[in-house]
N, C-alpha and C positions, 0 to 999 in steps of 0.2 A: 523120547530120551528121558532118563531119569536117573538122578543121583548128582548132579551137575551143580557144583559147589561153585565153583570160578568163571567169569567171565572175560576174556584178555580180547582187547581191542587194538590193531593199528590205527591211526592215525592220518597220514595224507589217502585220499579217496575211500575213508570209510568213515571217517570223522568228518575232515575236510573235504568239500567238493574240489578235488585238483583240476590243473590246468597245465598241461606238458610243455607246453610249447610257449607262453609268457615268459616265461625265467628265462629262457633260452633269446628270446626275442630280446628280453632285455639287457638279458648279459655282454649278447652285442651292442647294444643300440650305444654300453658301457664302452666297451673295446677288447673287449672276451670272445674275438672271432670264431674261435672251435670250441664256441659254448655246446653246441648239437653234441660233440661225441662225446665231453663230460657231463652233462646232467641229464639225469633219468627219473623219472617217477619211483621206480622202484629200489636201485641202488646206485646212487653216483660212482663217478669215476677219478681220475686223477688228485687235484690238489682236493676238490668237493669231497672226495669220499674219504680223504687224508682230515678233513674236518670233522664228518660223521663217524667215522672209528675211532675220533679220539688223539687218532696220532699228532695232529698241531693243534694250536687254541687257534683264537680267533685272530689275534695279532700276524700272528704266521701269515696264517690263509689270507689278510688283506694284503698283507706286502708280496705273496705271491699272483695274488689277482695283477698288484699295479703292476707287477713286473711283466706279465703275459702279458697286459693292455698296454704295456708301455707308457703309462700317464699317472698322476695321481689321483687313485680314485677316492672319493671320500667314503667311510665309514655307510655315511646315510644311503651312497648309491647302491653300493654293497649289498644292504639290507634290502633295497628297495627291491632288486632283481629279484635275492634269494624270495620274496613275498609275493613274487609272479606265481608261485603256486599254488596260492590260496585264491578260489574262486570267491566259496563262501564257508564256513561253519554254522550249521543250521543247527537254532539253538533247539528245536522239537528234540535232536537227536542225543543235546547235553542231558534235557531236562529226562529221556528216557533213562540214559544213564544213570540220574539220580535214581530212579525208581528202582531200578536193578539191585542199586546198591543196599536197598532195604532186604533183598534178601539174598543176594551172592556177595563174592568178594569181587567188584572190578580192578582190572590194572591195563594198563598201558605198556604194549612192544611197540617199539617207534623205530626206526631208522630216521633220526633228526638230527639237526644240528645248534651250536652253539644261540649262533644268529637268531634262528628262529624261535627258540624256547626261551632269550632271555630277551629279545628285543620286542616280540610279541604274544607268544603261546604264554610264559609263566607270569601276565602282565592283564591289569584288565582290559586289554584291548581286545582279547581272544575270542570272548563271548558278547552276545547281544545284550546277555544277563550282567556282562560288568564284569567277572568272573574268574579268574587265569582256569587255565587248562589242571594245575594240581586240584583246584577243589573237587573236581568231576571222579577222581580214581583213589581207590585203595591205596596204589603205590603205581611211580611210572618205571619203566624201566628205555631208557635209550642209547643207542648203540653208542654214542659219546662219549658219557658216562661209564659204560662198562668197556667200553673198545672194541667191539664187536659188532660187526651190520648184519642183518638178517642178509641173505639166506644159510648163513654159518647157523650151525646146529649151538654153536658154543653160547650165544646167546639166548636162548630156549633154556637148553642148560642150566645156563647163571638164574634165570628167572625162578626155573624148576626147583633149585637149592635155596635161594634167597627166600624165596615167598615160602615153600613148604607145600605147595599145590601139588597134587595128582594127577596128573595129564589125562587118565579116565574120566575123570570129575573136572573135566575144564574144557568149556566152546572157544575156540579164538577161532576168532573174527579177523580176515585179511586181505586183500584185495589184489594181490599177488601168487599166483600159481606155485610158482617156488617156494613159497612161505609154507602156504598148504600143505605144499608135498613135504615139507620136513615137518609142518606140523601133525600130520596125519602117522608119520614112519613113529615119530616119539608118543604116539597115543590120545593125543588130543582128539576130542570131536572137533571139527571144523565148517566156517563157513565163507565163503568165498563170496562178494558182493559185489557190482560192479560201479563203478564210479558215479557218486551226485545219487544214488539207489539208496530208497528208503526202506531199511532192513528190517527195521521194527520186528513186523510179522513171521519174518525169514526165523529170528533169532526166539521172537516167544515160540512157535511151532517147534524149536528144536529143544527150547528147555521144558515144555508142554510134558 
């Protein structure tokens, strides 16, 4: 490949080592019994994906938590659950990204939410390095922030326009089939990694 200007990374199981089934374990152990059909690895569902699109803040979304649970949940437990899905962040894979950045542009497509970008990710708790998640990227872009979750095209899009990137001249990186497949239709090269998988090699072989 060559000509490859951009590098756009997601974030849970390509950054993050995920963990599907913790959040959910927890959100019960809360009192979120049909935790199972709303949270997904790849795109949440109900009041969760009403958090990730942007449509409520975080205040919303706790007062509809305690209302499902029927109890008062606190803030902290809240958090706690949502942070079921960080196994680990392996900082080999921050520091690769620094290197990157000496000669591409990197950025961040996330489907995230509030919780987790301000309670952990934009904090230095994120990295081993001390670090928040901004100093790693060009610029982040998530679905919250813009109101848009991946696998919508519209968010690609916003990226496409905002940043000024080429989708010929841009790898992204996602760990999601659906992402892929919109990524691939709008031009991008693409790589597909699977979860806790060290890409490294994947990713120089394709900007090689």
């Amino acid at each position: 490949m060559s000509g490859i200007k951009n590098v756009v990374f997601d974030l849970g199981g390509v950054i993050i080592d995920l963990d599907a089934n913790e959040p959910i374990r927890r959100y019960k152990q809360i009192g979120i019994k049909d935790a199972d059909k709303l949270l997904d690895p790849y795109e949440q569902k109900g009041v969760f994906l009403e958090l990730e699109n942007g449509k409520i803040g975080v205040n919303e979304f706790c007062d509809q938590l305690r209302k499902y649970a029927g109890k008062d949940l606190t803030f902290e437990e809240i958090t706690w659950a949502w942070l079921g899905f960080v196994i680990d962040v392996p900082q080999y894979k921050l520091d690769y990204i620094l290197k990157l950045r000496e000669k591409y542009k990197v950025y961040l497509l996330s489907n995230t939410n509030p919780v987790i970008q301000e309670q952990w990710a934009r904090t230095s708790k994120f990295s081993t390095a001390g670090r928040p998640i901004n100093d790693y990227f060009d610029k982040m872009y998530t679905s919250y922030e813009i109101g848009i979750t991946k696998p919508d095209k519209g968010i690609f899009e916003f990226m496409i326009k905002d940043s000024g990137m080429i989708p010929s001249e841009t790898l992204f990186v996602d760990d999601a089939a659906k992402n892929i497949e919109v990524g691939d239709s709008l031009g991008f090269e693409t790589y597909q990694p699977q979860n806790k998988e060290d890409w490294r090699k994947a990713v120089d072989d394709l900007l090689a």
